[in-house]
N, C-alpha and C positions, 0 to 999 in steps of 0.2 A: 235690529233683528239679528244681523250679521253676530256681531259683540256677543249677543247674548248667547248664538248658539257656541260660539268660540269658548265662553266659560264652561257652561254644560259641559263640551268634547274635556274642558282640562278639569273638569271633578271627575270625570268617567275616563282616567285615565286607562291606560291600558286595554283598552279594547280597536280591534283591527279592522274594526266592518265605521268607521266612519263613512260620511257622505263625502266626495269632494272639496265642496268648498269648505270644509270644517278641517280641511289637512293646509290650506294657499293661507296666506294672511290678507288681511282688511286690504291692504296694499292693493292685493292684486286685486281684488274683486272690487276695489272703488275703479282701478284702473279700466278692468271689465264692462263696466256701465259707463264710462266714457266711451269706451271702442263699438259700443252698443249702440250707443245714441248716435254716435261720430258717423256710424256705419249707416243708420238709417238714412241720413243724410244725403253719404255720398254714393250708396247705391238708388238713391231716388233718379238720382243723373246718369249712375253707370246704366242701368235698367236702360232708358229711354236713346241713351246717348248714338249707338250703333244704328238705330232705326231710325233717330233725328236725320244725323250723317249720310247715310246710305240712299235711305227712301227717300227724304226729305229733300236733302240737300244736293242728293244725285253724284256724291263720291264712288270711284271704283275700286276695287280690291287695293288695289295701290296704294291711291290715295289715301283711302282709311289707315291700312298698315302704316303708313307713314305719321300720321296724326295717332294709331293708335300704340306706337313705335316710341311717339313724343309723350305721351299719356304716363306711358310705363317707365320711360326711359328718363325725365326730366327731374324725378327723384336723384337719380345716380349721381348729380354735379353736387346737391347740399348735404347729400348723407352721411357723406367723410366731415363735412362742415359741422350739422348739427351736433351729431357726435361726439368732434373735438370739441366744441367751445361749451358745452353739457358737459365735459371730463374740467375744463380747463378752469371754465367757470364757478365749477362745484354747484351748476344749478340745473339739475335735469327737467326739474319740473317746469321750470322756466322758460325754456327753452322748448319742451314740449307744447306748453302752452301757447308757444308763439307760432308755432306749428300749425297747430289745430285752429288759431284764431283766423292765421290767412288763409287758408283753407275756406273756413268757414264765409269771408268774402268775395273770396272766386264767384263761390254760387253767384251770386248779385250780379258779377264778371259777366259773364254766359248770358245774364238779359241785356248787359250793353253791349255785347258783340253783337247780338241779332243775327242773323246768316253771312256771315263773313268769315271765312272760314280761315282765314290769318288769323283775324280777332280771337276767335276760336280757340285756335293755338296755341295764343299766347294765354289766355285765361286757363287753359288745361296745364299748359308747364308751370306756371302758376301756382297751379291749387298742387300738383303734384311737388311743386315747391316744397310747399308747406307741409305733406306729408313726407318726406325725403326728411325736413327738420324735425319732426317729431318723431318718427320711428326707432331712430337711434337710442334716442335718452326712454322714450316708452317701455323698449325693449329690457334696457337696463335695470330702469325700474324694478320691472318683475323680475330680471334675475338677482337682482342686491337685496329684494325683498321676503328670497325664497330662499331654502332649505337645494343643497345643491344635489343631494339626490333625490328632490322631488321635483327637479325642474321640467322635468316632461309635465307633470301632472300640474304645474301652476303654469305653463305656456297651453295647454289645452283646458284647462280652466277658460285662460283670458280668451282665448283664441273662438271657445264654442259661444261666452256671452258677445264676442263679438261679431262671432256668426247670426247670432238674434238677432240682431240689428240689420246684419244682408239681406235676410229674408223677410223682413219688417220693410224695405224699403224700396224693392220693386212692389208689392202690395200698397204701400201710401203714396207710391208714385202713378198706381193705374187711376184709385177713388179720386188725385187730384187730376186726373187726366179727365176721367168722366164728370166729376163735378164743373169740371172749367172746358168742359166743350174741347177739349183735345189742344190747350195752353200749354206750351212746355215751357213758355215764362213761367206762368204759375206753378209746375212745378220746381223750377229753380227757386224763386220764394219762401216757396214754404221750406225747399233744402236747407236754407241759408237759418232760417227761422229755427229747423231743428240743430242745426249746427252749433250756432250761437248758447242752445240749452247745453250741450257737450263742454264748449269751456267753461262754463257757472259751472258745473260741476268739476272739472277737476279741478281750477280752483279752489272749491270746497273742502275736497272731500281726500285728495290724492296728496300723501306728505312724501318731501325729498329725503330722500335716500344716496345721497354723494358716495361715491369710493372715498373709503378713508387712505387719500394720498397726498403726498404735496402737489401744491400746484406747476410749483418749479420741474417734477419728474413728466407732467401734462404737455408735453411737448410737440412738434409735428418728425420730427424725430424719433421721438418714443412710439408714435403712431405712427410710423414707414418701418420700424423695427418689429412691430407684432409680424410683419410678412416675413423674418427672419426665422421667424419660431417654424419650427418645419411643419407639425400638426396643424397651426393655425393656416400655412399658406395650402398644403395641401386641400383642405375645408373649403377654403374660398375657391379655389381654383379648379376643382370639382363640381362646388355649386354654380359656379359660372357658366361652367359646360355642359351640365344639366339644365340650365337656364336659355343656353342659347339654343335649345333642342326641343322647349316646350312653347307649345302651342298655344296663344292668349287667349281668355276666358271670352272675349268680345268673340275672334272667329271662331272660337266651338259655337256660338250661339249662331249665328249666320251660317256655319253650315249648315246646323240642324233646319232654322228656316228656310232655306234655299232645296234643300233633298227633300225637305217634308210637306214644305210648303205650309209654313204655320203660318194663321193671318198675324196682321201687325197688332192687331189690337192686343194680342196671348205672348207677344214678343216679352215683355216685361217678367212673363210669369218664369222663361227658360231658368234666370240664375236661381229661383225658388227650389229647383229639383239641387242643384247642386248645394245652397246654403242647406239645406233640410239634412243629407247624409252629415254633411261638412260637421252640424250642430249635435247630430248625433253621435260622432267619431270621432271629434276633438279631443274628448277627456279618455275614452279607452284607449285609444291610441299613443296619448300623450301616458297615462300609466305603461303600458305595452312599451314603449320606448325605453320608460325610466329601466325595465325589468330585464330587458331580450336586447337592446342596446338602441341608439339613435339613428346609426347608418342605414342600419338593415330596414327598418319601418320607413324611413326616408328613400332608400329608394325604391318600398315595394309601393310606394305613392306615385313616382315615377312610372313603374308598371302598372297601375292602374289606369292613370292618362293615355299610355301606347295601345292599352286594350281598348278605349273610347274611344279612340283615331280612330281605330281598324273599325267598328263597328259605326262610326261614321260613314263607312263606306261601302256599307253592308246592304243587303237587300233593305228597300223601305218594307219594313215591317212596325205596326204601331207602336210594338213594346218596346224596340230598339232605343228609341230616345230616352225613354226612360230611363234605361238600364245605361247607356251613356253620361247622363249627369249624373246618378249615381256614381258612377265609379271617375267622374269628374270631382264631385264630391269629397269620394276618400285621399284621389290624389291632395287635394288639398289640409284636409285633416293629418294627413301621414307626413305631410312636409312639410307646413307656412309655419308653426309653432316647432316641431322638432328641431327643424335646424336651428334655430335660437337657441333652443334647450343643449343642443351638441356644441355648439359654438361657447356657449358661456364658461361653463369649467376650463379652457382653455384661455381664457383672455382674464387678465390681471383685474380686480377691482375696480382700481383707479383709471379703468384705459377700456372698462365695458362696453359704453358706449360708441366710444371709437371704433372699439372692435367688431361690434357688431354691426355697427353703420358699414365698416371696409365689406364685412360678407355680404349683405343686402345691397350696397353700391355694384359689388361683383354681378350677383345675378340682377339688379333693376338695368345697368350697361346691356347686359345676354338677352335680355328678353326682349328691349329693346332693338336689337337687329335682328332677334326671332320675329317681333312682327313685321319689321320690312321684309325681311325675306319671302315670310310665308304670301306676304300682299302679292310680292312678285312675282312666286311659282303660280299663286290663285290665278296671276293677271294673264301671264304666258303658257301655262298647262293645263287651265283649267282645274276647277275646286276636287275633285277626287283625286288627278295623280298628285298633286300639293298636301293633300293629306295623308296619302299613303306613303311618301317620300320623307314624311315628317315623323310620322312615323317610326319610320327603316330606320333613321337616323339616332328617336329618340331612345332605341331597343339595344343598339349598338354603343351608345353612351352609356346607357343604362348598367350593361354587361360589361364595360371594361370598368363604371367605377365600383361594381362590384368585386372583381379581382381587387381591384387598388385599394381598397378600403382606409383612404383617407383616416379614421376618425378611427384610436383605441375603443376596445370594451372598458 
């Protein structure tokens, strides 16, 4: 179906009012429906996971940060990994696949752990593993597969089908909740069951796209030398520090429950208000990038998040939440794909994936001592001044990497 609208767009050449996906290649959009599928999966678990933990399992603020510190954070040791040996080996695909496959048995992980909150642990560092090795060469992918001044537009592309899948996946994780009597084995199960669909398909359907370089230039050398390139370290090192300042998608949701008092059962539904904006903002956004520049959309995504804090903390009024995952929402739209898209032009073909894994290794490190942190202020300040402190913080980083501006137009 795809192909065929691809021909169409190239006999009707010259016309500006294309759709989207008639501008991205086959590439990205098989890519898309893996991150789709891959997504329903592992938000089957993120959805449930914080209420398992918390309510369940009787963790406190700490605790979880700490585990949800590990969650974020256990990416950061394979992503320089993946990367390289996706650069080294001339197999992205390969290497993604192997990604998405352990991942996709973690789930299973999570039924033998049973309440053991080590077990636990190690099954999340785990799966986050696996996502850590696939991210890099994914990432690559889409940018060796696209047009370099459409790169906003084909990372929000990938970015909003795989928003379908986030919002697809607290929805199949409540029906398997209520169909099995409130099992969150059974929803592990079925996660793993949709997982498993996500590799048969790329597989299929997703062809390698190598940098054309020697392997001999593929070095860990060559890759400690990208941080030489002043633009590139700048990049990283700004993301990082926007990353140590942001607030993890888990504690926005437990704030809102805790101030609002949402029952557990609607808990699942909180990430639906932010996948929903995210799905709608990904592809304008990601145009709007290509047009007005990277930086600037990236960190008015940033100020979106500091605006949800604050309103966090705001009188309980009903609407408030709402209008907080909204604009949790666009933070993520205005960031998770653009920085990709700003990063690429900047890092050598042959060294894509390296280089993009070093930026994502920067912020998955940041975000993980953003959630210990935050666990800690929650634990000793109590949840309002912890969020208003985070805040402060994130408005203050925000504005000096504005001055700094990192990233040419």
């Amino acid at each position: 179906m795809y192909i065929a609208a691809s021909r169409t767009s190239d006999l009707a050449s010259g016309t500006d009012r294309k759709p989207a996906l008639k501008r991205v290649s086959a590439n990205v959009v098989a890519l898309g429906m893996v991150s789709l599928v891959t997504d329903v999966s592992s938000e089957m678990v993120t959805a449930v996971l914080p209420l398992y933990l918390v309510l369940g399992l009787g963790l406190n603020p700490l605790q979880f940060g700490l585990l949800d510190g590990l969650y974020t954070g256990a990416t950061a040791v394979v992503r320089v990994l993946g990367g390289h040996l996706a650069d080294r080996w001339r197999r992205l695909k390969a290497v993604a696949g192997f990604g998405y496959g352990l991942s996709a048995v973690c789930k299973l992980g999570l039924v033998a752990a049973g309440s053991s909150v080590a077990a636990i642990g190690l099954v999340l560092a785990a799966d986050r593993t696996g996502k850590g090795l696939r991210t890099g060469p994914r990432d690559a992918l889409i940018s060796l597969s696209s047009e370099p001044a459409t790169l906003g537009r084909s990372f929000g592309v990938h970015r909003a089908m795989d928003t379908v899948g986030a919002f697809l996946g607290p929805l199949v994780a409540m029906a398997v909740l209520a169909l099995s009597l409130g099992s969150y084995d059974s929803v592990f199960v079925t996660s793993f069951c949709i997982a498993a669909i996500a590799v048969l398909l790329l597989a299929l359907f997703v062809r390698d796209r190598p940098g054309n370089v020697d392997r001999a230039a593929v070095s860990a050398r060559a890759a400690l030398g990208l941080l030489k390139q002043q633009d590139f370290r700048r990049l990283t090192l700004w993301a990082a520090l926007l990353g140590l300042v942001t607030v993890g998608d888990s504690f926005v949701y437990l704030v809102l429950q805790r101030r609002w008092e949402i029952a557990a059962t609607y808990f699942p539904l909180l990430p639906l208000g932010t996948a929903g904006v995210y799905l709608l903002l990904a592809v304008p956004l990601g145009k709007l990038a290509d047009r007005v520049g990277r930086w600037p959309v990236f960190l008015g995504g940033h100020v979106a998040l500091c605006l949800a804090l604050v309103l966090l903390c705001g009188p309980v009024y009903a609407v408030l939440p709402v209008v907080a995952l909204a604009l949790h929402g666009v933070f993520y739209a205005a960031t998770d794909g653009v920085l990709m898209a700003a990063a690429g032009p900047i890092v050598p073909a042959g060294l894509r994936a390296t280089g993009l894994a070093v930026v994502q290794t920067g912020q998955a490190v940041a975000r993980m001592l953003s959630s210990v942190l935050f666990g800690l202020a929650w634990t000793l300040w109590d949840l309002q001044p912890a969020v208003l402190v985070a805040a402060a913080c994130l408005a203050v980083v925000a504005l000096a990497a504005a001055f700094a501006k990192p990233v040419r137009p």
